[in-house]
GULUMDO-71402 format. One line per 8 residues: number of its first residue (from 1); for each residue z negated, y, x of C-alpha. Coordinates in steps of 0.2 Angstrom, whole numbers. Layout:
NUM = Z:Y:X; ...
END
This chain:
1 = 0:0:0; -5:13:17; 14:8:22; 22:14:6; 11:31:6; 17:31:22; 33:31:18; 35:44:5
9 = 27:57:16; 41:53:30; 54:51:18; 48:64:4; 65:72:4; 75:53:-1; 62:50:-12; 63:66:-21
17 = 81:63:-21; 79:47:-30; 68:53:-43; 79:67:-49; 94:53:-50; 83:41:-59; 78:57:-70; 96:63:-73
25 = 101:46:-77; 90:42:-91; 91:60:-97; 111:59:-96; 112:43:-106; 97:48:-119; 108:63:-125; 123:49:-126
33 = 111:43:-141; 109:57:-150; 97:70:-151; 78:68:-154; 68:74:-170; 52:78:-172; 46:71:-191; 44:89:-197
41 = 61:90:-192; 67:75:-201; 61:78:-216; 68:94:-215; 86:88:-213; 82:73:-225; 75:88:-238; 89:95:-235
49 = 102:82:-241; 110:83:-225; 107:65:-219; 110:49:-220; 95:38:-218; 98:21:-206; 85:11:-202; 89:-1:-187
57 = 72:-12:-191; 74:-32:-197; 75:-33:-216; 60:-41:-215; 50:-24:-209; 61:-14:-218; 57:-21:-235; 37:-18:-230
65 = 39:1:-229; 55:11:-225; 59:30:-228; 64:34:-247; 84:33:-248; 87:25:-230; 100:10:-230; 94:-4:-218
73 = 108:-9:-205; 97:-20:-190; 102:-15:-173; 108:-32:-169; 122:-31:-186; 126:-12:-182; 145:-18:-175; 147:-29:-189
81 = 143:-16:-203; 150:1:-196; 161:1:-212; 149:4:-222; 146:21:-215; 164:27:-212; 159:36:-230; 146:46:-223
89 = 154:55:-207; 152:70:-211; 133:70:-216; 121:66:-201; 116:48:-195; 97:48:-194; 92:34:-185; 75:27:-188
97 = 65:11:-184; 50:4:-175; 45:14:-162; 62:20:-156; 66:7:-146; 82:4:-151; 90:17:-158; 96:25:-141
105 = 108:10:-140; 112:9:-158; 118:31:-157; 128:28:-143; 136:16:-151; 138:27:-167; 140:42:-156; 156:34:-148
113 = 165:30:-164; 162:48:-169; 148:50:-178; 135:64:-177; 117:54:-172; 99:59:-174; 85:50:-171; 66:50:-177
121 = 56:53:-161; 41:39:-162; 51:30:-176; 40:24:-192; 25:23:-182; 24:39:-180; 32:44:-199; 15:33:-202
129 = 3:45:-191; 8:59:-200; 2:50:-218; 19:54:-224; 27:39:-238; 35:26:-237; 42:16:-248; 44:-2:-253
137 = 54:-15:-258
END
């Protein structure tokens, strides 16, 4: 562990190097996915009528609690059902599920077929923090 310390303070300038490529890289490919909404911000847009609610969950979780109006397409099926929002281009995608661990991959994907790609910053779990509703089915 001495030799690794040791290592950075020689090499402080290849490290810090590093660091901002590591940084630009998962920044770069974040933005791919589509920007980041606070919940305030999501019920906002969804208040709005200006999205169209995807949650990227199994149907199993989905039919537990989901947002009110959202359409449940699980990450794994999102190549298989991309027909089914061809109808919504010109609304928002808001991507929601667990804890926003997949929708990064799911709005590039969406992203690259030209959609324009939101997601919920913390997922449901943090919908749920903020004691706002869910519904269920």
């Amino acid at each position: 562990m001495e030799q690794f310390f040791v290592f950075v303070g020689e090499q402080w300038l290849l490290v810090s190097v590093l660091c901002a490529l590591v940084f630009g890289y998962f920044w770069t490919e974040g933005s791919k996915a589509g920007k980041t909404l606070s919940v305030h911000e999501a019920t906002r847009l969804i208040n709005g009528g200006e999205a169209l609610i995807v949650d990227v969950r199994e149907a199993k979780e989905f039919k537990q609690g989901h947002l009110v109006d959202a359409i449940n397409i699980p990450h794994n099926r999102i190549n298989e059902r991309l027909s089914e929002l061809e109808s919504s281009k010109s609304k928002t995608i808001l991507l929601v599920d667990k804890m926003a661990q997949h929708t990064g991959h799911v709005g590039r994907t969406l992203s690259s077929k030209g959609f324009d790609v939101v997601r919920l910053r913390g997922g449901i779990s943090e919908w749920q923090a903020q004691n706002l509703p869910l519904v269920s089915k």
